[in-house]
Structure formats: structure tokens, C-alpha cells
Backbone as ProteinMPNN parsed JSONL, in Angstrom:
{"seq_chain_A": "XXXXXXXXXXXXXXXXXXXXXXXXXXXXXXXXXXXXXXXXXXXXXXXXXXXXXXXXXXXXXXXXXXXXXXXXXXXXXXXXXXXXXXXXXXXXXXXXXXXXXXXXXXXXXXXXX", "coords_chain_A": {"N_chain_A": [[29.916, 7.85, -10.721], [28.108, 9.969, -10.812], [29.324, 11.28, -13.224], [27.88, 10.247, -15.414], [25.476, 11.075, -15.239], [22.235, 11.949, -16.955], [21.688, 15.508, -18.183], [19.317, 17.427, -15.559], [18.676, 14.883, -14.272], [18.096, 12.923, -12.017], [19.971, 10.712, -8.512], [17.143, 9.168, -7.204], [17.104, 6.716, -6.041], [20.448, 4.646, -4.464], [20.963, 1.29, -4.33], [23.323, -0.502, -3.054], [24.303, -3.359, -3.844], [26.715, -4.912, -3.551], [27.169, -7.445, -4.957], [25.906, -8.632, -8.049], [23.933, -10.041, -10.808], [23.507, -8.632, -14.087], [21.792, -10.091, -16.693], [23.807, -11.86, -17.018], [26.309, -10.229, -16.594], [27.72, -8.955, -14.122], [27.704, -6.952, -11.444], [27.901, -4.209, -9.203], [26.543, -1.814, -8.277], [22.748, -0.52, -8.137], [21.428, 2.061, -9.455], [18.688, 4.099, -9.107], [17.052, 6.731, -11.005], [15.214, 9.334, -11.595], [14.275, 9.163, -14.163], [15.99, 6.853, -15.497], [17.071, 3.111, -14.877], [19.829, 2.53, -13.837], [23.048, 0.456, -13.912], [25.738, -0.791, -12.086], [29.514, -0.336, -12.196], [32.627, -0.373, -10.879], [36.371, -1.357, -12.406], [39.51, -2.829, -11.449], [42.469, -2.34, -10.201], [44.238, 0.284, -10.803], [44.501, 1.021, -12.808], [41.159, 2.289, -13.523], [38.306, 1.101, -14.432], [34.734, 2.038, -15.916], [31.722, -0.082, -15.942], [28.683, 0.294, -17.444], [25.044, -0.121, -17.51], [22.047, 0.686, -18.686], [18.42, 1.667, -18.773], [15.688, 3.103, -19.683], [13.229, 4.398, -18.081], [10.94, 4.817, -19.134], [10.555, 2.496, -20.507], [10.03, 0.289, -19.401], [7.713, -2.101, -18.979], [6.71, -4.204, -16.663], [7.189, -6.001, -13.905], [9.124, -8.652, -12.403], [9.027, -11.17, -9.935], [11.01, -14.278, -8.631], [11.956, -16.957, -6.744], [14.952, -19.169, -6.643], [16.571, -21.959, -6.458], [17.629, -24.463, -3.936], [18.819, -25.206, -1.376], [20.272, -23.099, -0.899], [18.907, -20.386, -1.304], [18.13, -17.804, -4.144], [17.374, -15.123, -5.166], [15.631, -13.26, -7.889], [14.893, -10.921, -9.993], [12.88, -10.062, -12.714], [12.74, -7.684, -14.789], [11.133, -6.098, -16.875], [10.711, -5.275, -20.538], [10.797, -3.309, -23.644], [13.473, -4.235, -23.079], [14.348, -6.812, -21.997], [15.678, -7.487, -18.224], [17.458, -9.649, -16.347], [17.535, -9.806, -13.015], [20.038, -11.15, -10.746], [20.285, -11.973, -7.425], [21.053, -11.695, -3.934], [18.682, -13.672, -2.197], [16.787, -11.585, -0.006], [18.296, -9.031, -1.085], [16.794, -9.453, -3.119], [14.107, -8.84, -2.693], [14.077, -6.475, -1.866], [14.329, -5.248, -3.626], [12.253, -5.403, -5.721], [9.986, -5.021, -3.999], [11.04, -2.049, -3.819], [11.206, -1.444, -6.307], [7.89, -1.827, -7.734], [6.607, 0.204, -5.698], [7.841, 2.654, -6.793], [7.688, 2.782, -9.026], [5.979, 4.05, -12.071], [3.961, 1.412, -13.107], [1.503, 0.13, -14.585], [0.316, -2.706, -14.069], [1.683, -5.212, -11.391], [3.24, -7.559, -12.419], [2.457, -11.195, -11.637], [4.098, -14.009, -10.317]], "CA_chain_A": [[28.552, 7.709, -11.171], [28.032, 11.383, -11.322], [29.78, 11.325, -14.345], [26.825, 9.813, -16.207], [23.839, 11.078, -15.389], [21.777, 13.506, -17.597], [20.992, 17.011, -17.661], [18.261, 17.065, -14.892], [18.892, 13.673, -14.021], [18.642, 13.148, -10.38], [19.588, 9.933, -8.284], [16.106, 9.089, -6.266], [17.921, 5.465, -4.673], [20.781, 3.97, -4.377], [21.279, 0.008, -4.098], [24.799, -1.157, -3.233], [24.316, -4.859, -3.363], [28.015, -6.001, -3.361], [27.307, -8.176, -6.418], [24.547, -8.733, -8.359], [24.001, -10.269, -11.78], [22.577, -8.749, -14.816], [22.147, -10.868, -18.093], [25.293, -12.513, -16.579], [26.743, -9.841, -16.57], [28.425, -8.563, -12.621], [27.449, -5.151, -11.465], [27.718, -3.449, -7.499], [25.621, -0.917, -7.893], [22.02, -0.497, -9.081], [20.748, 3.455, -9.282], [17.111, 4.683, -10.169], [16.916, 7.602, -11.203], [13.967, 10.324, -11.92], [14.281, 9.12, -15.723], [16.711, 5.853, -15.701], [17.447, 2.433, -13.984], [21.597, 2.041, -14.138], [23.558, -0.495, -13.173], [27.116, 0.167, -12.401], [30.183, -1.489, -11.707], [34.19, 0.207, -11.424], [36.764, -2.46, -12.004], [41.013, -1.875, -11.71], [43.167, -1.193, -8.998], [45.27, 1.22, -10.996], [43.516, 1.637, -14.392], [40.072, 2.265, -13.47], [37.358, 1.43, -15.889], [33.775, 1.615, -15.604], [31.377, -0.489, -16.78], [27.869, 0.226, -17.142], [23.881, -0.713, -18.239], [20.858, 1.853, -18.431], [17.633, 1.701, -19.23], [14.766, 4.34, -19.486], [12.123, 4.402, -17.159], [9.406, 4.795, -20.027], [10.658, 1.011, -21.183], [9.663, -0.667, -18.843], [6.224, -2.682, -18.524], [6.516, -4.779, -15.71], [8.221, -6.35, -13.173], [8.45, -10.084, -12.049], [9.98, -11.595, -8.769], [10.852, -15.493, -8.082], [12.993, -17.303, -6.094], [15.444, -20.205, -7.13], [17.378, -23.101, -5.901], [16.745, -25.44, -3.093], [19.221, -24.661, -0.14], [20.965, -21.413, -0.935], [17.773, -19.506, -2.437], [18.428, -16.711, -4.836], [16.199, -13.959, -5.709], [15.424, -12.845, -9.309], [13.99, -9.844, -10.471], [12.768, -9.414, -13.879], [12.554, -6.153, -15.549], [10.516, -6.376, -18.734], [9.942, -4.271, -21.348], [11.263, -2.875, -25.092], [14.64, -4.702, -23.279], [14.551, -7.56, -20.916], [16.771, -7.992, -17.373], [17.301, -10.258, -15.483], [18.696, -9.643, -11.801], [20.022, -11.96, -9.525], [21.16, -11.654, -6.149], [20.376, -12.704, -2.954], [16.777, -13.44, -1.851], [16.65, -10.428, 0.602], [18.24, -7.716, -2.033], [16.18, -9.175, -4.565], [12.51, -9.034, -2.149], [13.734, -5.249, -1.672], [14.694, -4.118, -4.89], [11.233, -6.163, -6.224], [9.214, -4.093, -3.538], [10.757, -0.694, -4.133], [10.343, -0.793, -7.926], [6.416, -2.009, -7.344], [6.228, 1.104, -5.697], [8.066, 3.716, -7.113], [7.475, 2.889, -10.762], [4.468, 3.918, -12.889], [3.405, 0.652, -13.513], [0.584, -0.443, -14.475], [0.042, -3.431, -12.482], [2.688, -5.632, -11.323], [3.05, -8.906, -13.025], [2.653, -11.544, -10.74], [4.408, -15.337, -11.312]], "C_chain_A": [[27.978, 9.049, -11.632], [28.235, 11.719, -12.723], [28.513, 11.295, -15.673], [25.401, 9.562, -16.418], [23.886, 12.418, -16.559], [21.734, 14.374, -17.396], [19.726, 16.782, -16.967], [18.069, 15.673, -14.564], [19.101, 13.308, -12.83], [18.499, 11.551, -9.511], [18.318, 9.843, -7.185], [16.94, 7.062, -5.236], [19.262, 4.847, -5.098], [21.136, 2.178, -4.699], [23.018, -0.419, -3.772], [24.787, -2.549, -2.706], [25.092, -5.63, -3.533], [27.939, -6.372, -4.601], [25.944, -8.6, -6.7], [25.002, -9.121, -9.907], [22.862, -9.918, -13.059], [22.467, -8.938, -16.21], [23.21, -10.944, -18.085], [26.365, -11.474, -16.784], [27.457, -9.375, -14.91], [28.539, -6.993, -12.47], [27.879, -5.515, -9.902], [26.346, -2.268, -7.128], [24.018, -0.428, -8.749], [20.999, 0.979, -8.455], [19.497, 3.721, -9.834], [17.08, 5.548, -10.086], [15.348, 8.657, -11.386], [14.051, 9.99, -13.348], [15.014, 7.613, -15.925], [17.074, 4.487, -14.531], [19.192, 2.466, -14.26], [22.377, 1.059, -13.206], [24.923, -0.476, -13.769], [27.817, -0.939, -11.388], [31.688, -0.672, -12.19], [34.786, -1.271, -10.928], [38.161, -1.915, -12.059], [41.272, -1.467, -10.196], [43.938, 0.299, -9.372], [44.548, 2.384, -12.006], [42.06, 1.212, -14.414], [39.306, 2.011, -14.529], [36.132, 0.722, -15.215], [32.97, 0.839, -16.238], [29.664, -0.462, -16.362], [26.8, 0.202, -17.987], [22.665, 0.244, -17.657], [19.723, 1.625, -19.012], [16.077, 2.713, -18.54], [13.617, 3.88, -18.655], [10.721, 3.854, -17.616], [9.501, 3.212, -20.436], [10.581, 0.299, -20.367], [7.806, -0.977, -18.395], [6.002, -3.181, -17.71], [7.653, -5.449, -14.824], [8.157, -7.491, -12.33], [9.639, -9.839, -11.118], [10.098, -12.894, -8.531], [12.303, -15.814, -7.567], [13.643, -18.614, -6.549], [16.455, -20.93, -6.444], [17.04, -23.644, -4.301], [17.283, -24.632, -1.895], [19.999, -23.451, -0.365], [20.277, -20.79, -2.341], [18.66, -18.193, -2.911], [16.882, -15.857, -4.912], [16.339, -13.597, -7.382], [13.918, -11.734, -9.772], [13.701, -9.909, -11.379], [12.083, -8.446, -14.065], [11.968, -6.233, -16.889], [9.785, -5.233, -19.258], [10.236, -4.575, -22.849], [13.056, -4.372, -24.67], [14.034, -5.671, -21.959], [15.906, -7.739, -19.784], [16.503, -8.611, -16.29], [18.758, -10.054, -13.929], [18.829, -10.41, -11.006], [20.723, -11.624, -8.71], [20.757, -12.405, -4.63], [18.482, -12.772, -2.599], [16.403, -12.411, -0.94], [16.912, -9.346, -0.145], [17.243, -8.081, -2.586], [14.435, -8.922, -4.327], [12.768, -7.423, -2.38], [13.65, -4.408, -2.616], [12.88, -4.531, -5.231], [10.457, -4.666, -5.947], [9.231, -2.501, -3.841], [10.481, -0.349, -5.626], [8.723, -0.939, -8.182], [6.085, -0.448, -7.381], [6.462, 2.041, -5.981], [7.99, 3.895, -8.68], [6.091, 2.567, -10.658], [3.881, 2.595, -13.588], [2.606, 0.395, -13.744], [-0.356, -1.349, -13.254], [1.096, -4.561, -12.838], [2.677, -7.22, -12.23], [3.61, -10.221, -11.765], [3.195, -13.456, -11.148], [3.636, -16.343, -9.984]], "O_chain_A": [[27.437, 9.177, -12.73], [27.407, 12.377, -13.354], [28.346, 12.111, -16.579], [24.624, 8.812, -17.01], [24.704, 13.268, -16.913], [21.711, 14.569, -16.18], [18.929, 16.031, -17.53], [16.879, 15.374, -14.664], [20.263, 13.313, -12.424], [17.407, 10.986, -9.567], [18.519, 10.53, -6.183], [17.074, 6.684, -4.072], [19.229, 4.461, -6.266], [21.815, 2.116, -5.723], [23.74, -0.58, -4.756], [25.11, -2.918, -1.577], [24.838, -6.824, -3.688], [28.573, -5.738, -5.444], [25.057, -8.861, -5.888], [26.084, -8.736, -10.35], [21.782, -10.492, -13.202], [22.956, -8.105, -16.973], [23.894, -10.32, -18.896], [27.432, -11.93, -17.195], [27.95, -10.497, -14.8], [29.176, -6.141, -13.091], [28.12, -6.633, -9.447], [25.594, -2.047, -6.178], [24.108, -0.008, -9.903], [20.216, 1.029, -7.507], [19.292, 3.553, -11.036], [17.052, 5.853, -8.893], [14.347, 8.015, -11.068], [13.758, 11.041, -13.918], [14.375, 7.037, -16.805], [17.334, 4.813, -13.373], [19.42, 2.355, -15.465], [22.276, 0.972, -11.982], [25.339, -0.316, -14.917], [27.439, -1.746, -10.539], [31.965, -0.382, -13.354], [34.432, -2.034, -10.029], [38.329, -0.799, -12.55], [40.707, -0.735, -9.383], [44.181, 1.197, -8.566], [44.248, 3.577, -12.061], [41.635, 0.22, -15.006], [39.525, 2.613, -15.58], [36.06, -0.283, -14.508], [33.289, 0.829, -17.427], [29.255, -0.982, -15.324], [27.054, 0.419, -19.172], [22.423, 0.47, -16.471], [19.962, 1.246, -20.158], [15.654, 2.888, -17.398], [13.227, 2.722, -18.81], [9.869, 3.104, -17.138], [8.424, 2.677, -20.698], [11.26, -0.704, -20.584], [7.002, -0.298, -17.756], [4.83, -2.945, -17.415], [8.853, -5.383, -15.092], [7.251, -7.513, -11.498], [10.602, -9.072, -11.149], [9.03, -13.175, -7.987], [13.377, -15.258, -7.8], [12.766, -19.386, -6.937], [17.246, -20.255, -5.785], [16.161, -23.102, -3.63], [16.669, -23.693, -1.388], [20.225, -22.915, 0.721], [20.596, -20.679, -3.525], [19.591, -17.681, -2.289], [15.699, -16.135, -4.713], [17.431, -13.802, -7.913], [12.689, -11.79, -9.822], [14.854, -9.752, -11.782], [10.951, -8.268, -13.613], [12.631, -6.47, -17.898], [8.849, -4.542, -18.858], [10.047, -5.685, -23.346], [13.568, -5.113, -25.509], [13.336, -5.183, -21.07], [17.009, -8.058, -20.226], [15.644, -8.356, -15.446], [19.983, -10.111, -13.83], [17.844, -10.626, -10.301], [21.764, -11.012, -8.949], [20.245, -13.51, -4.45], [17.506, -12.045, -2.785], [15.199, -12.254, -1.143], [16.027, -8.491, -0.132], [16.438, -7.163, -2.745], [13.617, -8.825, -5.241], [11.876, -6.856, -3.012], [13.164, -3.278, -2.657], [12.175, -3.611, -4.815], [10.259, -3.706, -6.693], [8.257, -1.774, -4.037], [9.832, 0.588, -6.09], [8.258, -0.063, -8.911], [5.594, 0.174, -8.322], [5.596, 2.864, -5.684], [8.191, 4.91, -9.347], [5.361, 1.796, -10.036], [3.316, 2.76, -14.669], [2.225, 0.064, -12.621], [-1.106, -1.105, -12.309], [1.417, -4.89, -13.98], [1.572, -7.688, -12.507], [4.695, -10.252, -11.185], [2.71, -14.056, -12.108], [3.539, -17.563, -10.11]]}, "name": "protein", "num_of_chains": 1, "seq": "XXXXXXXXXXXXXXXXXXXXXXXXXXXXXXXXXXXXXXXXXXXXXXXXXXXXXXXXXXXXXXXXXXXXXXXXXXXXXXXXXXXXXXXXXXXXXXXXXXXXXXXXXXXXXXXXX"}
């Protein structure tokens, strides 16, 4: 992950939520940065290759949270801005990720569904 941050680019959290889906895509890891969200994912036992999704801090406008399906709820984040994402995961990652972007991004005000 190191690999691909910026100059002055520093991670501020973590996430390692096993699996997570964004715009059906299959990530592990989702980093926020002081400048970037990234979402990261190494695949390969032998012949490593990474595969990963970034988006700037400044592009984002808001940030939605709902929950889906009857007996094995999901969580869903959306990320909206210049680019739309959608994250799914479980309903506990997806209350925490929700909460810490609320508060650690300059948002406006949150968008509420």
C-alpha cells in the first residue's frame, strides 16, 4: 500500500474489512488518507497483483447509509460526488465506516435516507 500513496500523503485510518464490495467490484482494504479514500485489494499466491480504486477527498459531497435484505442485513455506504460508490459489507463495518467518514470528512451536512 505504501507503494501508492503521494508525496505528503499520509494514511489517517485503516479499515481491513475482509471483503467488501465496491461497484461490484471485491476489495479488503479501505484507507483514508489526509487527501484520498483507496480501496485496495492484493490477489496471487505467487504472482502478486494489486488491484486498486481512489478517489480525492475534494470529490466528495456526501455520504448516505442504508441497510438491506431481510434476514442477513447488509450495510451500504454511499459515497457521492464528481464519482459515485457504492460499499457493501456487513451491517456493523458498514455503521462504522458510515460514522467515521460523518466525522472525519469536511462535509457539509450528511445526507440522510
Amino acid at each position: 500500500m505504501q507503494d501508492f500513496l503521494l508525496p505528503n500523503e499520509e494514511i489517517q485510518y485503516k479499515f481491513d474489512l475482509k471483503k467488501f464490495v465496491v461497484n461490484d467490484e471485491k476489495y479488503s482494504e479501505l484507507v483514508i488518507t489526509n487527501k484520498r479514500l483507496i480501496c485496495y485489494k492484493r490477489s496471487g499466491l505467487i504472482l502478486k497483483k494489486d488491484n486498486m480504486l481512489s478517489m480525492n477527498l475534494r470529490q466528495i459531497d456526501g455520504i448516505k447509509f442504508k441497510e438491506v435484505g431481510i434476514v442477513r442485513k447488509k450495510g451500504v455506504v454511499e459515497i457521492l460526488g464528481s464519482i459515485k460508490w457504492t460499499i457493501k459489507s456487513s451491517r456493523e463495518n458498514a455503521k462504522v465506516l458510515y460514522n467515521f467518514l460523518i466525522e472525519k470528512l469536511p462535509l457539509s451536512e450528511p445526507i440522510k435516507h
